[in-house]
N, CA, C and O atoms as a Maestro MAE file, in Angstrom:
{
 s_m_m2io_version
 :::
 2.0.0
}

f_m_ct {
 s_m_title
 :::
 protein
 m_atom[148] {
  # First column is atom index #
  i_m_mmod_type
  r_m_x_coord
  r_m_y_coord
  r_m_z_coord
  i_m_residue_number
  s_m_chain_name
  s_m_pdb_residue_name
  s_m_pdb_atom_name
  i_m_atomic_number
  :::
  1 25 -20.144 -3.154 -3.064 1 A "UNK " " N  " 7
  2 3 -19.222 -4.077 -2.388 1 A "UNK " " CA " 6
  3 2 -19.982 -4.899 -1.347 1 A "UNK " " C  " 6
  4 15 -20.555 -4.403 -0.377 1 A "UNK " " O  " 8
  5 25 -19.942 -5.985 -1.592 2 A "UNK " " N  " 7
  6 3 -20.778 -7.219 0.040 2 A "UNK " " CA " 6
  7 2 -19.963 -7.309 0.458 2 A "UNK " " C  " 6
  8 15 -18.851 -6.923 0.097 2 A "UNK " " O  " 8
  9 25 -20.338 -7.948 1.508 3 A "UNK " " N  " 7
  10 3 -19.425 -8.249 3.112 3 A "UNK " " CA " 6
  11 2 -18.471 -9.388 2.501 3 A "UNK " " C  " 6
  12 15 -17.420 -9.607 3.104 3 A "UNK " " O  " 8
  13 25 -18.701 -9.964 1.598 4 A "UNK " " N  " 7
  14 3 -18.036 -11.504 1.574 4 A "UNK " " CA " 6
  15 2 -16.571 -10.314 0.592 4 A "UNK " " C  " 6
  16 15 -15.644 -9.972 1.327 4 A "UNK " " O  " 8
  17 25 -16.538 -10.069 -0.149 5 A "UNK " " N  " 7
  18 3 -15.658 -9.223 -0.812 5 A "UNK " " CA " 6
  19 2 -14.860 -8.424 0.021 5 A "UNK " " C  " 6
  20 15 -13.688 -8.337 -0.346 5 A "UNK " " O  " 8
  21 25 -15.215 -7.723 1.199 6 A "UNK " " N  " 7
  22 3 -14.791 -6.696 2.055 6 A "UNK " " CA " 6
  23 2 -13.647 -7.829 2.996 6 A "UNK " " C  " 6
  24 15 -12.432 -7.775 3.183 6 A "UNK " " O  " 8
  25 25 -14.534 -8.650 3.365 7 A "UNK " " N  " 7
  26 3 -13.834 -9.958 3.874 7 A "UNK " " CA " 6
  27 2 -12.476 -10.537 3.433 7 A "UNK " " C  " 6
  28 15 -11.426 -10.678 4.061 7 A "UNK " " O  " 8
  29 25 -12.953 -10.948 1.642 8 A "UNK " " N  " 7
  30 3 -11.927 -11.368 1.273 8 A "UNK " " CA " 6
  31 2 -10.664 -10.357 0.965 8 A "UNK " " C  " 6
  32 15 -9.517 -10.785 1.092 8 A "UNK " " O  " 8
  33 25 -10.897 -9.092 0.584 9 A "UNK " " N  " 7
  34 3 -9.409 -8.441 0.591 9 A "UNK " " CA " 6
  35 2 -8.807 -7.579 2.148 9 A "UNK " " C  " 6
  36 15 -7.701 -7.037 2.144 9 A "UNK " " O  " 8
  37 25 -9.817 -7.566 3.545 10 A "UNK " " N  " 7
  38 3 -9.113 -7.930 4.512 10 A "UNK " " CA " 6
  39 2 -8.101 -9.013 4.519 10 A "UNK " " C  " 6
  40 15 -6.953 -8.910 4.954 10 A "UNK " " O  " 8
  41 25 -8.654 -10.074 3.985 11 A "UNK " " N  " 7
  42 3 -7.454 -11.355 4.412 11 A "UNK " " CA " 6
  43 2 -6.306 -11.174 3.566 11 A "UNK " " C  " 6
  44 15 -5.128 -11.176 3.920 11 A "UNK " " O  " 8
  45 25 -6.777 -11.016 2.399 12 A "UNK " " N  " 7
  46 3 -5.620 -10.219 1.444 12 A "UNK " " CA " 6
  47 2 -4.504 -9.616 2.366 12 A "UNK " " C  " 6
  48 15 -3.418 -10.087 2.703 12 A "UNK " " O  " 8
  49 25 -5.165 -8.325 2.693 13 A "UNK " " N  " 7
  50 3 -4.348 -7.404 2.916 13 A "UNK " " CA " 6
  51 2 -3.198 -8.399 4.594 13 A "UNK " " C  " 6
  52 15 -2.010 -8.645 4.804 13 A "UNK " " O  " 8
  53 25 -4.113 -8.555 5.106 14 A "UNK " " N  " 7
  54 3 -3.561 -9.458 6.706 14 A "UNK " " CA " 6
  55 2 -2.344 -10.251 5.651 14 A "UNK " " C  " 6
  56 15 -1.171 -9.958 5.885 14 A "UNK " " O  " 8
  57 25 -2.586 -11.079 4.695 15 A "UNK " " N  " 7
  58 3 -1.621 -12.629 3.986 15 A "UNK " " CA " 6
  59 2 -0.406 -11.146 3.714 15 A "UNK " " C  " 6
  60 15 0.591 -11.005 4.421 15 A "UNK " " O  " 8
  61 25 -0.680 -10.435 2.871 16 A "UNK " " N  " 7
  62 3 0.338 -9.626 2.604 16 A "UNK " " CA " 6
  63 2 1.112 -9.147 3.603 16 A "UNK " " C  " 6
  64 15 2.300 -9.458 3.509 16 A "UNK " " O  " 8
  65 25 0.630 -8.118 5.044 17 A "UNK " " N  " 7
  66 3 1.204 -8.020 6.070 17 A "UNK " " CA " 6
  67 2 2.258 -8.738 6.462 17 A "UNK " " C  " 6
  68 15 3.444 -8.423 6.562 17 A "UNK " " O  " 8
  69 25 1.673 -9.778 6.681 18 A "UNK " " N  " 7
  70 3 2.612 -11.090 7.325 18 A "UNK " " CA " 6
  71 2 3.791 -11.597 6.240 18 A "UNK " " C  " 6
  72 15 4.946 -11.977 6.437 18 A "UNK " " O  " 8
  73 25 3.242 -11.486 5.382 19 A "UNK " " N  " 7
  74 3 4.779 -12.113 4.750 19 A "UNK " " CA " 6
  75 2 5.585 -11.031 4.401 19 A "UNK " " C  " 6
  76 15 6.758 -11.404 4.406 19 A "UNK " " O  " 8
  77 25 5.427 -9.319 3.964 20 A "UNK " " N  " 7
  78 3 6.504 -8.849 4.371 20 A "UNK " " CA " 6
  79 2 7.307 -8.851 5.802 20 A "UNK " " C  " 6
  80 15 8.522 -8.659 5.845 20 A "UNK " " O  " 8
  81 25 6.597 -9.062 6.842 21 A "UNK " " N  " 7
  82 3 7.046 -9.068 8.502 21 A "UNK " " CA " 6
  83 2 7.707 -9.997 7.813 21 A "UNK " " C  " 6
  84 15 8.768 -9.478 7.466 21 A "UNK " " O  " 8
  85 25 7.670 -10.638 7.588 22 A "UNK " " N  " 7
  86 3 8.537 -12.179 7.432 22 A "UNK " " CA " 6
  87 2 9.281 -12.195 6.821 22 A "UNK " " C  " 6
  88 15 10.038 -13.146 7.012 22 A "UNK " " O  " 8
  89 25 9.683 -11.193 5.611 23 A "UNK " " N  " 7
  90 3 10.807 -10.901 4.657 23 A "UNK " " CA " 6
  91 2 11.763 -9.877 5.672 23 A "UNK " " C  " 6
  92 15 12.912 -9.942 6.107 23 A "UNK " " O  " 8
  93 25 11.042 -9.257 5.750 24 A "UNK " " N  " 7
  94 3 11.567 -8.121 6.797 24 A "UNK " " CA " 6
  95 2 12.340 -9.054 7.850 24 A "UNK " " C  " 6
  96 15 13.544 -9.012 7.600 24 A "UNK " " O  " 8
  97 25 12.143 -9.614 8.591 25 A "UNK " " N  " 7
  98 3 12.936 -10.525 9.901 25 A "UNK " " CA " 6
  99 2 14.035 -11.352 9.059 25 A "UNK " " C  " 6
  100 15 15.133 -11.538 9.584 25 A "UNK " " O  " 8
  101 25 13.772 -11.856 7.764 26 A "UNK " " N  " 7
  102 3 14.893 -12.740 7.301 26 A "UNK " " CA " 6
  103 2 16.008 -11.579 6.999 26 A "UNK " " C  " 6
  104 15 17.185 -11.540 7.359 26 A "UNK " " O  " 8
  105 25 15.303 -10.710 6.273 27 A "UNK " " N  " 7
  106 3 16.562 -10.147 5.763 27 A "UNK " " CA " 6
  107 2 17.497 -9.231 7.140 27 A "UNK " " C  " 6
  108 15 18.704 -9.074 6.954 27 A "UNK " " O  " 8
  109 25 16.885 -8.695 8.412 28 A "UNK " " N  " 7
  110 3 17.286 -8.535 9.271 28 A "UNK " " CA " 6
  111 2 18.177 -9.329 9.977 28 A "UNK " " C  " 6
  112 15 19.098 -8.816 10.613 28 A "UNK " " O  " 8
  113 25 17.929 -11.003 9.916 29 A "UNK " " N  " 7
  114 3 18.733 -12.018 10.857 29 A "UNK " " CA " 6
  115 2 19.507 -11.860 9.913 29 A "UNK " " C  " 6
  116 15 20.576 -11.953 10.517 29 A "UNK " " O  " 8
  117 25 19.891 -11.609 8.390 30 A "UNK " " N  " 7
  118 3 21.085 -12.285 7.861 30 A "UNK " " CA " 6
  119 2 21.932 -10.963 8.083 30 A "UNK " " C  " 6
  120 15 23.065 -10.830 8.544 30 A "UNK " " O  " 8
  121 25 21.388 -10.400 7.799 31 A "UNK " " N  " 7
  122 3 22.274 -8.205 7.940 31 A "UNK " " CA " 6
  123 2 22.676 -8.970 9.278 31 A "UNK " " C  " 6
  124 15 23.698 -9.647 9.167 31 A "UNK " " O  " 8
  125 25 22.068 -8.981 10.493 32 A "UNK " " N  " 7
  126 3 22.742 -9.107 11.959 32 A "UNK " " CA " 6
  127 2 24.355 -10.193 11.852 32 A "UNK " " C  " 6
  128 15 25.511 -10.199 12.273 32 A "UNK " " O  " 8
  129 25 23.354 -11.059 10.925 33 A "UNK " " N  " 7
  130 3 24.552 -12.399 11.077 33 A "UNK " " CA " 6
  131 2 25.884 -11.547 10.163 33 A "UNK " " C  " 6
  132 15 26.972 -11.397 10.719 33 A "UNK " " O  " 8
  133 25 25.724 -11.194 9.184 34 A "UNK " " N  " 7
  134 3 27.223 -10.559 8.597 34 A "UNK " " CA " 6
  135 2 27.702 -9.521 9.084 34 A "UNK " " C  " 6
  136 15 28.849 -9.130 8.872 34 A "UNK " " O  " 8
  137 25 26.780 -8.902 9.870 35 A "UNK " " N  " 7
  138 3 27.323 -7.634 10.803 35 A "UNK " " CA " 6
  139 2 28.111 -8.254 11.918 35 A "UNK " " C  " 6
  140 15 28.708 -7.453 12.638 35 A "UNK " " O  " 8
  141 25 28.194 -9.178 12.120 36 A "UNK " " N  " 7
  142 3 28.326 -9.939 13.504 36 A "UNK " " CA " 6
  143 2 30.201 -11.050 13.477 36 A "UNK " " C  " 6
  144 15 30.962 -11.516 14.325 36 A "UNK " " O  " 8
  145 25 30.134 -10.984 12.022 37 A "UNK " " N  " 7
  146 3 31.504 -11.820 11.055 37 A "UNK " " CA " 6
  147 2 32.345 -10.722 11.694 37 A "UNK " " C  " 6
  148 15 33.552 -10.652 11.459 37 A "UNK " " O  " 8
  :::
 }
 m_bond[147] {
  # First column is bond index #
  i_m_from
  i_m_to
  i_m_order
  :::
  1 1 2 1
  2 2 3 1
  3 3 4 2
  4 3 5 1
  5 5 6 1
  6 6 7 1
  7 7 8 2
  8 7 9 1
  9 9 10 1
  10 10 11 1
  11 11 12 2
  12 11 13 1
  13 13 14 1
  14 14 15 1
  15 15 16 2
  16 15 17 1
  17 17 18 1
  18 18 19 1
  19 19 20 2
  20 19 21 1
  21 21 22 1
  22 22 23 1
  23 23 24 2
  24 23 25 1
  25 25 26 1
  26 26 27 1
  27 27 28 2
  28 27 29 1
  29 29 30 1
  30 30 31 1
  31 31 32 2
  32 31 33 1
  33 33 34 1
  34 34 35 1
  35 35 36 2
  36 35 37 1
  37 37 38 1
  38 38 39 1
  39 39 40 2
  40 39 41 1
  41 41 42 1
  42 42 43 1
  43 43 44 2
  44 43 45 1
  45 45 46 1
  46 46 47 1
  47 47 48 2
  48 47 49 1
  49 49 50 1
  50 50 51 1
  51 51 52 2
  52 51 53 1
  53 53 54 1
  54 54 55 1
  55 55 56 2
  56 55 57 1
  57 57 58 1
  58 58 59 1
  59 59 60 2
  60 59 61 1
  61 61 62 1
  62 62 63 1
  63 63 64 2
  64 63 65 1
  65 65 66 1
  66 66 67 1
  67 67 68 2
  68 67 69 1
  69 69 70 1
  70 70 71 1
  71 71 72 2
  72 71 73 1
  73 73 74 1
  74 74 75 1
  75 75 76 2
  76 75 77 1
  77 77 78 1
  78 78 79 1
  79 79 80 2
  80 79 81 1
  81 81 82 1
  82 82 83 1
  83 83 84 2
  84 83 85 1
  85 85 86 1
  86 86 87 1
  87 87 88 2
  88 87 89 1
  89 89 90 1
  90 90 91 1
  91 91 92 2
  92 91 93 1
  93 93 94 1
  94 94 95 1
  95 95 96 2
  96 95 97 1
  97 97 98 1
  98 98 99 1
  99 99 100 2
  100 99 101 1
  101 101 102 1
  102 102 103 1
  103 103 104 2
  104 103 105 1
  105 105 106 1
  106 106 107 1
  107 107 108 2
  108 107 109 1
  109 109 110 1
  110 110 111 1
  111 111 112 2
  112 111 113 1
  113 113 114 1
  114 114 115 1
  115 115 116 2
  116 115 117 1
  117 117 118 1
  118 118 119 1
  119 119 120 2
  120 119 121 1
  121 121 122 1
  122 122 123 1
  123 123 124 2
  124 123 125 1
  125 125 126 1
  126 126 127 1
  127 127 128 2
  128 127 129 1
  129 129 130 1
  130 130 131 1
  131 131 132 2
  132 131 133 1
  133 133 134 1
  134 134 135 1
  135 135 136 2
  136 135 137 1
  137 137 138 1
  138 138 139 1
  139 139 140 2
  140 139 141 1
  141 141 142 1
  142 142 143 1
  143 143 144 2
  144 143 145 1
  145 145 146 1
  146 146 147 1
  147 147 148 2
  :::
 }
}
């Protein structure tokens, strides 16, 4: 494994992180918003 490989599926893994956080918060604001009806 080289550094440039080790590199690239860090960022992988970081791009993935972030967009579940980000699924995760949508589907949270909408649960809040119909909890809230």
């Amino acid at each position: 494994m080289s550094a440039k490989h080790v590199e690239q599926i860090q960022t992988i893994q970081v791009e993935q992180a972030v967009r579940e956080k980000t699924l995760l918060e949508e589907v949270e604001s909408q649960f809040c918003t119909k909890a809230a009806e």
